[in-house]
DRENNURO-794213 format. One record per atom (N, C-alpha, C): x, y, z. Coordinates in pm, whole numbers, plus 50000, padded with zeros to 5 digits. Example, Ala and Ser with C-alpha at 12.3 -4.5 7.8 and 13.67 -1.06 7.14 Angstrom:
513194943150780
512304955050780
513204967050780
512854977550708
513674989450714
512905000350787
This chain:
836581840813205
835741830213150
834321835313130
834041828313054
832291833013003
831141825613076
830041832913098
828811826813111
827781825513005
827441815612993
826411811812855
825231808912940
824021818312839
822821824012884
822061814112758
821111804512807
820221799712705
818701802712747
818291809912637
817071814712658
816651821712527
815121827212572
814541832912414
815001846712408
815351853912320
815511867312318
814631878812342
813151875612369
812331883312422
812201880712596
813071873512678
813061871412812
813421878912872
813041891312942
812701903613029
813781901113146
813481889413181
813831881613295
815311880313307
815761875513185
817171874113164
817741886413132
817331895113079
817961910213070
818071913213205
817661914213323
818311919013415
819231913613455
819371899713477
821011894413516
821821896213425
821501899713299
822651898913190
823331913913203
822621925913258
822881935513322
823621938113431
823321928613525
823591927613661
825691922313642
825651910013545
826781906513484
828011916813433
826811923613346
827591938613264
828121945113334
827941948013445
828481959013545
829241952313617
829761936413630
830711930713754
831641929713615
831601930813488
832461928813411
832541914813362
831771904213358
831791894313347
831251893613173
832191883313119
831761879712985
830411873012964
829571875912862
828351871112888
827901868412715
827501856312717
827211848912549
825611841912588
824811855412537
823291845812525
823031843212392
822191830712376
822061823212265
820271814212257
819901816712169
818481808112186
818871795612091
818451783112130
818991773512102
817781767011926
817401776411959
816261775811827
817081784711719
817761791511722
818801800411629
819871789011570
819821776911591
820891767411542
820971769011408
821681772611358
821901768211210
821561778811132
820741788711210
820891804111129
820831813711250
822191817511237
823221827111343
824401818911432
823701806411499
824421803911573
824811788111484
826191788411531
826591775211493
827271770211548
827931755411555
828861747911659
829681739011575
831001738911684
831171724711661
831921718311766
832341703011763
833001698011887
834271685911817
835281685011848
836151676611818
836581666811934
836741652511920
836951646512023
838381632111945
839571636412026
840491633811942
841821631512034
842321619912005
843341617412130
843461622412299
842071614012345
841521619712452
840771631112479
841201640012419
840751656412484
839321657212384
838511666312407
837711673712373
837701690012344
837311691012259
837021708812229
836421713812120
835521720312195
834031727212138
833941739312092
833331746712009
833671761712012
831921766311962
831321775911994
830001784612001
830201792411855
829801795511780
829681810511768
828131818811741
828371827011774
826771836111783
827191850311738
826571849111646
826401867011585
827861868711541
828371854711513
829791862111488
830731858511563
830451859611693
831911857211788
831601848711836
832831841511837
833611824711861
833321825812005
833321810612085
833751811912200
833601801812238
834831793312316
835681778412312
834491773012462
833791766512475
833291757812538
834051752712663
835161758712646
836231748612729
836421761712814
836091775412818
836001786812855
835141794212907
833921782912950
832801785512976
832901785313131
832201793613215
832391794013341
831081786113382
829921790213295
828751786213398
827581782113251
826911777813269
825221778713209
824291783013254
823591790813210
822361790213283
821221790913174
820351777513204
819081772813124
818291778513147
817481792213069
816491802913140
815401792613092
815041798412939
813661793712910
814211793312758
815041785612708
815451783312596
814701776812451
814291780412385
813721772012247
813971759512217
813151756512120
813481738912119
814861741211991
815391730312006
816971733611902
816781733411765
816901741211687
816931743111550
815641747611491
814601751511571
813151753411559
813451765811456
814411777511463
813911787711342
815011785011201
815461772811172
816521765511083
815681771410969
816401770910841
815711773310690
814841763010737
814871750010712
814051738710724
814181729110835
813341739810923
813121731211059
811961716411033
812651708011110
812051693711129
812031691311287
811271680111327
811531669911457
812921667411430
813621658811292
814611657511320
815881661711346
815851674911279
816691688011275
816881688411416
815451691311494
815381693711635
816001687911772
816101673111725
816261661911784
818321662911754
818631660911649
819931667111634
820421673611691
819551686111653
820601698211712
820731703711815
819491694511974
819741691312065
820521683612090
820931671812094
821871658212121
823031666912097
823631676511995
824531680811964
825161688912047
824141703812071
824391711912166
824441707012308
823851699912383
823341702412457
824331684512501
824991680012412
826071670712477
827161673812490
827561684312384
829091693612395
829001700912551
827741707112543
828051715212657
827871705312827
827571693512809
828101686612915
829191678812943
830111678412822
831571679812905
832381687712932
831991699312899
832221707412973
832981708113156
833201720213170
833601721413305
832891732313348
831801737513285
830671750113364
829901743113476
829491753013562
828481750713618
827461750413576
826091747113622
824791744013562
823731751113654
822591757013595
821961762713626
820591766113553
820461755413570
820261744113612
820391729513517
821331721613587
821211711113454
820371703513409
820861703713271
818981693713221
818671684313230
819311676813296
818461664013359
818261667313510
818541672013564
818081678513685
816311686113639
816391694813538
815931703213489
814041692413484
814911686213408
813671674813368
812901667713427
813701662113544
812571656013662
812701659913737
813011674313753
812141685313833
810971688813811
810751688013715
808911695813644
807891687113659
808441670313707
807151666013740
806241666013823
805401666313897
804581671313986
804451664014117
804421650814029
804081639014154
805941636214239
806761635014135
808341635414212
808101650014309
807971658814243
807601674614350
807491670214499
806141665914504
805281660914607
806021653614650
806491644114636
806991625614724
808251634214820
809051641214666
810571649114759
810031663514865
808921667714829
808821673314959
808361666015079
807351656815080
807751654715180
808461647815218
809321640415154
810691634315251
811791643115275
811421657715244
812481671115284
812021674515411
810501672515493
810161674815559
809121689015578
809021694815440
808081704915419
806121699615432
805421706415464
803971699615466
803271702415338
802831693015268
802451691515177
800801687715187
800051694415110
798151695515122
798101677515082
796961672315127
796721663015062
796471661514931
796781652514868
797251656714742
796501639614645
795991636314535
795551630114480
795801630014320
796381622714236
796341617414084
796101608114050
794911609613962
794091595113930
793321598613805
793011586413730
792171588713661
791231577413658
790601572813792
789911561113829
788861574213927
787601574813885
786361584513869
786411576414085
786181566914084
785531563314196
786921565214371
787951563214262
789151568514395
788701585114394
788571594914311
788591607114317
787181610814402
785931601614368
785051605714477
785141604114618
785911593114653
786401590314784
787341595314824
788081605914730
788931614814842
788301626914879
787401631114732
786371642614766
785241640014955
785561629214934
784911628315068
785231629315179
786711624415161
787281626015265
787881641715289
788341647115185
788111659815187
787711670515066
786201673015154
785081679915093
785741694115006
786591699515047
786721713815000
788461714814882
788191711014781
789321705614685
789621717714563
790521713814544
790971722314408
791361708414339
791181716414177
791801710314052
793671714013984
793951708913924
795081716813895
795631711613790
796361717213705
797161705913618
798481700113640
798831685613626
799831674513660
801191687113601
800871689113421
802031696713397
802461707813372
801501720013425
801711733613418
801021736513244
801691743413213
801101752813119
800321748012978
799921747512939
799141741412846
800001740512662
800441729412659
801551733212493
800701739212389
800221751712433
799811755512252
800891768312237
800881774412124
802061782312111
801091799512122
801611810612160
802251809012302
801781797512442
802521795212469
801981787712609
800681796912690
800221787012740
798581788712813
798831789212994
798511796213046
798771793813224
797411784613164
797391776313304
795771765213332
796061771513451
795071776913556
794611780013621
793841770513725
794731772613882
794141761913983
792701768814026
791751759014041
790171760514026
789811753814144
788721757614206
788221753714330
786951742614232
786741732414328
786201721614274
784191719314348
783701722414225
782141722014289
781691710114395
780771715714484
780661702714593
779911688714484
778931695414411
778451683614319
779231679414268
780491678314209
781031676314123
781121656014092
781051649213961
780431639614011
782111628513957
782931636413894
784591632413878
784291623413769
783311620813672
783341609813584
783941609513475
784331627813434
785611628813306
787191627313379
787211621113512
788741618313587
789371609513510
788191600613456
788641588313335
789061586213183
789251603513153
789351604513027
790851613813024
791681618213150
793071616413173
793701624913286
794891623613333
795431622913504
794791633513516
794061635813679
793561647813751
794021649913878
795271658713874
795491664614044
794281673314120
794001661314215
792921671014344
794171671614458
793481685814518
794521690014638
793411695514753
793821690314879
792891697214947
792901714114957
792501720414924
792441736214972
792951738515088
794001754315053
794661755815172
793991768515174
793071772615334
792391786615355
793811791615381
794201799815309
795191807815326
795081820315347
795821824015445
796221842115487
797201845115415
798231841815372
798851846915259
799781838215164
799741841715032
800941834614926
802261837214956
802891827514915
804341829314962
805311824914841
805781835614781
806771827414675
809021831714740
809261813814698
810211814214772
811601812514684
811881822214618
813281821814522
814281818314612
815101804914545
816271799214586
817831796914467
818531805814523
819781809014425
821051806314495
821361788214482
822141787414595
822111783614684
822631789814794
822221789814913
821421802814988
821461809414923
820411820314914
818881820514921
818311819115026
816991817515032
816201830715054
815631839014929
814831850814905
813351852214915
812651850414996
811411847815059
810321864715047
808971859914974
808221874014937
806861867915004
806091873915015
804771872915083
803881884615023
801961878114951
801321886114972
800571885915004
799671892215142
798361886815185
797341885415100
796831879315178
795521872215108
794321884515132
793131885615049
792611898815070
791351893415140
791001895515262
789951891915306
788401895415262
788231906115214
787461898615143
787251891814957
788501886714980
788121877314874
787171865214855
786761864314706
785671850114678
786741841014719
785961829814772
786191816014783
787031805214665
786311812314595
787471809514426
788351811114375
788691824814415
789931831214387
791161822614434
791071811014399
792561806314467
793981806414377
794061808714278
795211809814194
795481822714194
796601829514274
797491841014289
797601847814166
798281840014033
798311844413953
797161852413848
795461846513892
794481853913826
793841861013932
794091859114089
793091866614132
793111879014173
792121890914199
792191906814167
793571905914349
794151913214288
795581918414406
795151933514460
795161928614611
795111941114624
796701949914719
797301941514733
798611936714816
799621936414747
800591943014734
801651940214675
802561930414714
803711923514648
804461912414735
805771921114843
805471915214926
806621921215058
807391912515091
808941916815115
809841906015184
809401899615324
810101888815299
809381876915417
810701870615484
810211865615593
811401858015678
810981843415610
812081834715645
811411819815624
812011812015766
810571806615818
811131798615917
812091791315931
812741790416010
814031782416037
813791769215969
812351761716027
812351746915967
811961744815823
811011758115808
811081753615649
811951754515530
813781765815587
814411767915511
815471754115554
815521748315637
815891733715653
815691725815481
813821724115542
813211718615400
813881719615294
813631734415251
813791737715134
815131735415086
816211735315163
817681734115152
817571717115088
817101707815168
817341692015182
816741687215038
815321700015012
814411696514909
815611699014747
816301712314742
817011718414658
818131709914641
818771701714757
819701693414721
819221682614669
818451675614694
817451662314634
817341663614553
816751676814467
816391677714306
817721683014246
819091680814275
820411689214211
820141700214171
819051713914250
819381723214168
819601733814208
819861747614084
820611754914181
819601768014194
818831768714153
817371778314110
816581769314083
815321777014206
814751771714230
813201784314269
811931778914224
811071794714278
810031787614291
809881781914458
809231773614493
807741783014570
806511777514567
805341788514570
804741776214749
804081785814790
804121780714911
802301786414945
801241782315074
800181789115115
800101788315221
800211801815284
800431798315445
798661804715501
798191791815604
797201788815649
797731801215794
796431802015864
796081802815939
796751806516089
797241799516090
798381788616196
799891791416162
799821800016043
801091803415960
802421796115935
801521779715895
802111771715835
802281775815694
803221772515620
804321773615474
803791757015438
802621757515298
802241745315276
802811745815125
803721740215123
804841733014952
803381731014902
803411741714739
802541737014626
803231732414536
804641737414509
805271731714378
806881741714367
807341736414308
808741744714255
808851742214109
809171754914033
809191757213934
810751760413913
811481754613839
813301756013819
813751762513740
812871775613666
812891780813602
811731791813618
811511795813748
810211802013745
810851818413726
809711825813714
809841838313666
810521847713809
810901856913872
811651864913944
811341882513947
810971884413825
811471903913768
809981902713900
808741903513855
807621910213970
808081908114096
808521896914149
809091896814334
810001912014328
811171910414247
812101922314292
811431933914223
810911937214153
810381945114162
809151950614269
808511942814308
808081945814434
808701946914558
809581938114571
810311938914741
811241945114740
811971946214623
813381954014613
814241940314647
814201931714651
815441920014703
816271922514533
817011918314601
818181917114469
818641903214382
817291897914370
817461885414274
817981883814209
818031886714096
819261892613967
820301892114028
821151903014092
821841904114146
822791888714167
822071881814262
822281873614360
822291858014273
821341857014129
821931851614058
822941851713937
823231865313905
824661870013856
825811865413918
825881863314033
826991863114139
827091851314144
826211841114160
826311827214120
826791823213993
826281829213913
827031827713767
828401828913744
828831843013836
830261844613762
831141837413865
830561831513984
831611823014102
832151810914031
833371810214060
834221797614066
833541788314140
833621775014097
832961765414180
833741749014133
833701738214218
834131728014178
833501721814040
835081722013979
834151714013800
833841700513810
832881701813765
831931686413733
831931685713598
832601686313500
832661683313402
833591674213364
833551665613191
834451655113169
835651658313047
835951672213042
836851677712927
837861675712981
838911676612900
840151676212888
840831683612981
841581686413090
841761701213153
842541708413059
843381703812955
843981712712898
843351722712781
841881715812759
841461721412694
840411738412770
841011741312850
840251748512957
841101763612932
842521760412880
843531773212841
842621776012725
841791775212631
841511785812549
840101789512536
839841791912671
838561800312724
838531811912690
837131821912649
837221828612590
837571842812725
């Protein structure tokens, strides 16, 4: 049976598991879902009960009903490079794809409605802490006079954005910013602003979850770093990332947290204080992987290949008979 890879064709990320695949011998069909209608095409029949779907990409067919797994990397919007791409084209040729392949009998990896209210920030927050992970104090508002009264209550804050990356094309990182003591919050009213209390941290912690597989990296924090420097991702490194243990209680968390959000990847970023508490900033369900293993040597890839090509209970609503002409 096959694994279907949705993602962009410049994803670095996905070439190593699609590698990792190559060598266990496993069939492997990647596809960018923006290729609809020039290269890739579909279709689905639904007809005296049963269902059956068939792919093709670059040419070769391959029955939906034969699909072992999905996995949603970082896929295009649907039909975006069509002769004559539209919203509505787009809107189509999502509903299309992306309903065939849920009756399916693959696994998901992550599925997209899982996928979807995972990325919001404030659900993030509420389900960690009812996973039992510690979460910074945390604030969204766009009422100027609640935001000064948490600044008060706690003086030493960061900014951040509610939804990650900024939609211009290529996508934009926004960058978490330490928040001036003057600061007087009166543009809070012109739209949502996450304040977080600052975590003095001794080191970042990013925590890849594949499974039940909990892959844990750590990089200290550089003492003498500015006070500003709080976003990992821009500030000067002097540390490479190193494999990490994860406490017993926070891989509890993280387990209770991963089942709560249905998913199965997961690359949740963590700041451990002082006291070498693990303080939940966010999980990303699709976050990036190649720099951890390339720094620690863990076998990420690996470890989500192996998830891919496992047998697992079907949750899908096809036909079973339509499952004999897998590719």
């Amino acid at each position: 049976m096959t694994v279907l890879i949705l993602t962009s064709e410049e994803d670095v990320t996905a070439d190593m598991v699609v590698l990792r695949l190559g060598e266990a011998g496993v069939p492997v069909v990647r596809l960018d879902p923006a290729d609809l209608t020039n290269g890739v095409a579909l279709s689905g029949e639904y007809v005296r009960g049963a269902c059956r779907g068939h792919l093709s990409v670059g040419g070769r067919l391959v029955s939906m009903g034969g699909l072992r797994s999905v996995w949603v990397r970082r896929p295009g919007d649907a039909a975006a490079r069509a002769a004559q791409p539209s919203a509505w084209l787009t809107e189509e040729a999502s509903q299309a794809l992306y309903g065939m392949l849920r009756t399916t009998d693959a696994r998901w990896m992550n599925h997209p409605d899982a996928a979807r209210r995972a990325r919001h920030k404030p659900w993030q927050l509420h389900l960690a802490q009812g996973s039992g992970l510690a979460v910074p104090a945390t604030l969204i508002t766009t009422f100027p006079q609640a935001a000064r009264e948490f600044a008060e209550r706690f003086p030493d804050l960061v900014v951040k954005p509610v939804s990650g990356a900024h939609p211009q094309e290529p996508p934009r990182a926004v960058p978490t910013s330490r928040v001036a003591p003057d600061t007087d919050f009166s543009a809070v009213a012109f739209g949502p602003t996450l304040l977080q209390r600052r975590i003095t941290k001794r080191a970042d912690i990013r925590l890849t979850v594949v499974g039940d597989t909990l892959l844990a990296a750590r990089k200290p924090a550089d003492p003498d770093a500015h006070p500003d420097d709080v976003d990992v991702r821009f500030a000067p490194s002097v540390s490479p990332w190193l494999p990490a243990e994860v406490p017993p209680r926070v891989a509890e968390g993280v387990r209770r947290y991963m089942r709560g959000a249905e998913l199965a990847y997961g690359a949740l970023d963590f700041a451990e204080d002082a006291d070498g508490i693990w303080w939940f900033l966010e999980c990303n369900q699709s976050g990036q992987f190649g720099f951890v293993e390339m720094d620690t040597g863990q076998p990420i890839a690996a470890t989500i290949a192996k998830w891919l090509a496992a047998d697992g209970d079907p949750d899908g609503r096809c036909a079973q008979g339509d499952r004999s002409a897998g590719s």
